[in-house]
N, C-alpha and C positions, 0 to 999 in steps of 0.2 A: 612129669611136667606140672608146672603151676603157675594159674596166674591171678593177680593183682586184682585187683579191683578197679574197675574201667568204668568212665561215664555211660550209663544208659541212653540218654536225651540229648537233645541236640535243639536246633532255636528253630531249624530250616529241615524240612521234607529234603530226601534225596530225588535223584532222578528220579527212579520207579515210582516214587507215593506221588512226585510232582506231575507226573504222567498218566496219575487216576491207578495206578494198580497197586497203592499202597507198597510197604516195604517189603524186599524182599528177602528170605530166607539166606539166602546164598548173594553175598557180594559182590556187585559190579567190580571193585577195584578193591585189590589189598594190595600196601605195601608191607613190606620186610625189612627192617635195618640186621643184616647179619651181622652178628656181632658172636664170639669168641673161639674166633679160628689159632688167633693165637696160646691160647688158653688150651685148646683141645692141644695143640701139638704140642705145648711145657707136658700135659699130663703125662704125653706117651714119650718125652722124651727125645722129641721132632725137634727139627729146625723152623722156624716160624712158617715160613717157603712151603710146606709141607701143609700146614695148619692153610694156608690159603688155596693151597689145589686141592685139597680135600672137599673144601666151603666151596669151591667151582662145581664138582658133584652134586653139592646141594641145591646147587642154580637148576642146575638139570632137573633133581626131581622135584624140585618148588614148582618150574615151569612148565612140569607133566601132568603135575596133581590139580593145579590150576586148569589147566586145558582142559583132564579129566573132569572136572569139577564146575563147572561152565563158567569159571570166571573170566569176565572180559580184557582186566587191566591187571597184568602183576608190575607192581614197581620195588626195584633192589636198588640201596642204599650200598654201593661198589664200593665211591669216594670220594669223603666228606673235604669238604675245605681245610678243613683242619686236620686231616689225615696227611698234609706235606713237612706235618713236626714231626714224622715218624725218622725212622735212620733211611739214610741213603740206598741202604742195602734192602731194605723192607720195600722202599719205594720202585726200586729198579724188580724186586722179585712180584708185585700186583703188576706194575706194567707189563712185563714178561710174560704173567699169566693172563693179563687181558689177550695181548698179540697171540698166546696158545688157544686161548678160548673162540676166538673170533676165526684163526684157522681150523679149528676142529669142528665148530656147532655152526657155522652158518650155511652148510651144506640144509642141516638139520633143521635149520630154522626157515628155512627155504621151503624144503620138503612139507614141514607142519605147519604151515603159513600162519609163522610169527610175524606180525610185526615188530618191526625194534624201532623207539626212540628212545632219544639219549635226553637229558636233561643234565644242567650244570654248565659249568665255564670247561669243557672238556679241551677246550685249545689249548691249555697250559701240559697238554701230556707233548706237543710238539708233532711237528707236519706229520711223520712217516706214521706214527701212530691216528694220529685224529684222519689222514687220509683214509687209513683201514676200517677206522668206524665209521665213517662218512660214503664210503662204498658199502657197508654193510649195510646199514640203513637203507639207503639207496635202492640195496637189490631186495630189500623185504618190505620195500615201503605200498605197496598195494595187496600183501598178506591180510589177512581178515578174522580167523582164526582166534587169536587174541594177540592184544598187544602186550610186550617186554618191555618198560620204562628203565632204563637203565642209568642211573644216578651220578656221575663222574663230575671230582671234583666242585659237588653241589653244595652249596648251604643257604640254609632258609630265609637267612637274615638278608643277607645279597640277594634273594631273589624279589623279597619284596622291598625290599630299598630301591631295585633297581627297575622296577614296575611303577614306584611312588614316581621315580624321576622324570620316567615316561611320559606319566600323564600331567606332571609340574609344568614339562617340557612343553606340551599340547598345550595347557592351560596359558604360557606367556604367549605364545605364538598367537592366542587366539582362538584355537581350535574348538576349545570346549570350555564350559563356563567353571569355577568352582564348585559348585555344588553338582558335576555331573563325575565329580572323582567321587566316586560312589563305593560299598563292599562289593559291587555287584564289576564295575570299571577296574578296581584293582586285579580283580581273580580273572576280570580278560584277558590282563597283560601277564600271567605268570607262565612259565613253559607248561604247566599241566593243564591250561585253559581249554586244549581238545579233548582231554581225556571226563570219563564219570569221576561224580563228586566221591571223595577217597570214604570208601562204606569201613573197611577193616585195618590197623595197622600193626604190625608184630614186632615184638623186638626179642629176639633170642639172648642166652648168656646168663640171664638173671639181674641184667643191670635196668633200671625202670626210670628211664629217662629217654627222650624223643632227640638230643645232639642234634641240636638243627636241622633237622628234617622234618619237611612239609608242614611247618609250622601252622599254616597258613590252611592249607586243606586239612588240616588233622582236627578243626576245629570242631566238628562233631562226630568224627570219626571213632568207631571201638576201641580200646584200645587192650591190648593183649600183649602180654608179659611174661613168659618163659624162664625157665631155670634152662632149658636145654641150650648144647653148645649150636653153635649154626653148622660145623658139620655133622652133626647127629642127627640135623632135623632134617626125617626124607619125608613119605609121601601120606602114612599114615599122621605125623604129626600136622601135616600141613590140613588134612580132612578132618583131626579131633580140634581145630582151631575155627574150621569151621563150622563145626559142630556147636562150638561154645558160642560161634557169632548168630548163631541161626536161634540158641536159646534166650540170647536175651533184648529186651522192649526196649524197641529203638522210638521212644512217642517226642522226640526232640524240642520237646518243652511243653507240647501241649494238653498236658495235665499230669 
């Protein structure tokens, strides 16, 4: 594995330094864009289909190593807005795998008091599926443990356009003056507004670009860059990533 070279600094203290206990070592929140599931399966020869249950394993031990690891917030980048160019047949085999994932692991997630929330426009998967996630939720939503941020049909661009609108909205009505649409007003209205400020972010595959995600939080976020494919990546990669996050001076601008 290798990575990139990542901002150090940031403009704004996270939680913990804002809290008086300085930065910490180990990560409130990492998210993951998995990225090359389809790439592992061409190597071996797979069907794409293959390449994505494999990368479902990795969910698992992302979110073991996490728990292990005392992280509070793991967030996975499932499905992008822009993942509905893919073929028909790709689209029908991630939802297919959602509705197995969701019947196999929420025993599991239950038992290890995950929470799950979901982020994104996930209504476009259609009722019997968004029902299942919406009971899932549901029954892990007082879990404590750590929370699962699960990404479906998310993009960043929309989320902060659609937070800008919010507070436009507020602003004719009345509600609030212009100058209280503030960075501070925006990052209210985005769906990660109850989670910690995002401390680490990963992208597996080797490709070093962020595809619309969490644009928005990622602004002083680490950022970590992989050659590895994201079914390769189990529980020892997930702890040498935070190993890298814990080495380096997070002084987010202040000298």
């Amino acid at each position: 594995m290798t990575a990139a070279p990542a901002p150090k600094a940031g403009a704004a203290d996270n939680a913990a330094g804002l809290a008086g206990g300085g930065p910490r070592s180990t990560p409130r929140h990492v998210a993951i864009i998995m990225d090359g599931n389809g790439r592992w399966a061409q190597q071996r020869g797979l069907p794409r289909a293959a390449g994505h249950k494999a990368g479902a394993e990795s969910v698992r031990r992302a979110l073991q190593a996490a728990t292990d690891n005392g992280v509070e917030v793991l967030t996975l980048y499932a499905f992008s807005s822009e993942n509905w160019r893919r073929s028909s047949e790709e689209i029908s085999d991630l939802t297919a795998l959602m509705r197995y994932y969701l019947e196999r692991e929420l025993k599991t997630l239950e038992k290890e008091k995950v929470r799950l929330k979901l982020i994104g426009d996930y209504s476009a998967f259609g009722g019997e599926l968004v029902e299942r996630l919406e009971r899932a939720v549901e029954r892990c939503a007082d879990n404590s443990r750590i929370t699962l941020v699960v990404a479906l049909n998310y993009g960043s661009r929309a989320e902060i356009a659609a937070a800008s609108r919010r507070l436009a909205a507020k602003a004719v009505r009345g509600e609030i003056e212009l100058p209280a649409i503030t960075e501070q007003a925006i990052g209210a209205e985005l769906q990660t507004a109850d989670l910690p400020e995002l401390d680490l972010l990963i992208r597996t595959s080797g490709e070093v670009r962020l595809s619309n995600f969490l644009l928005w939080q990622a602004a002083y976020a680490e950022l970590l860059f992989l050659d590895t494919l994201w079914p390769d990546f189990d529980e020892a990669a997930f702890t040498n990533a935070l190993a890298v996050y814990a080495r380096r001076q997070r002084r987010f601008g202040g000298r």
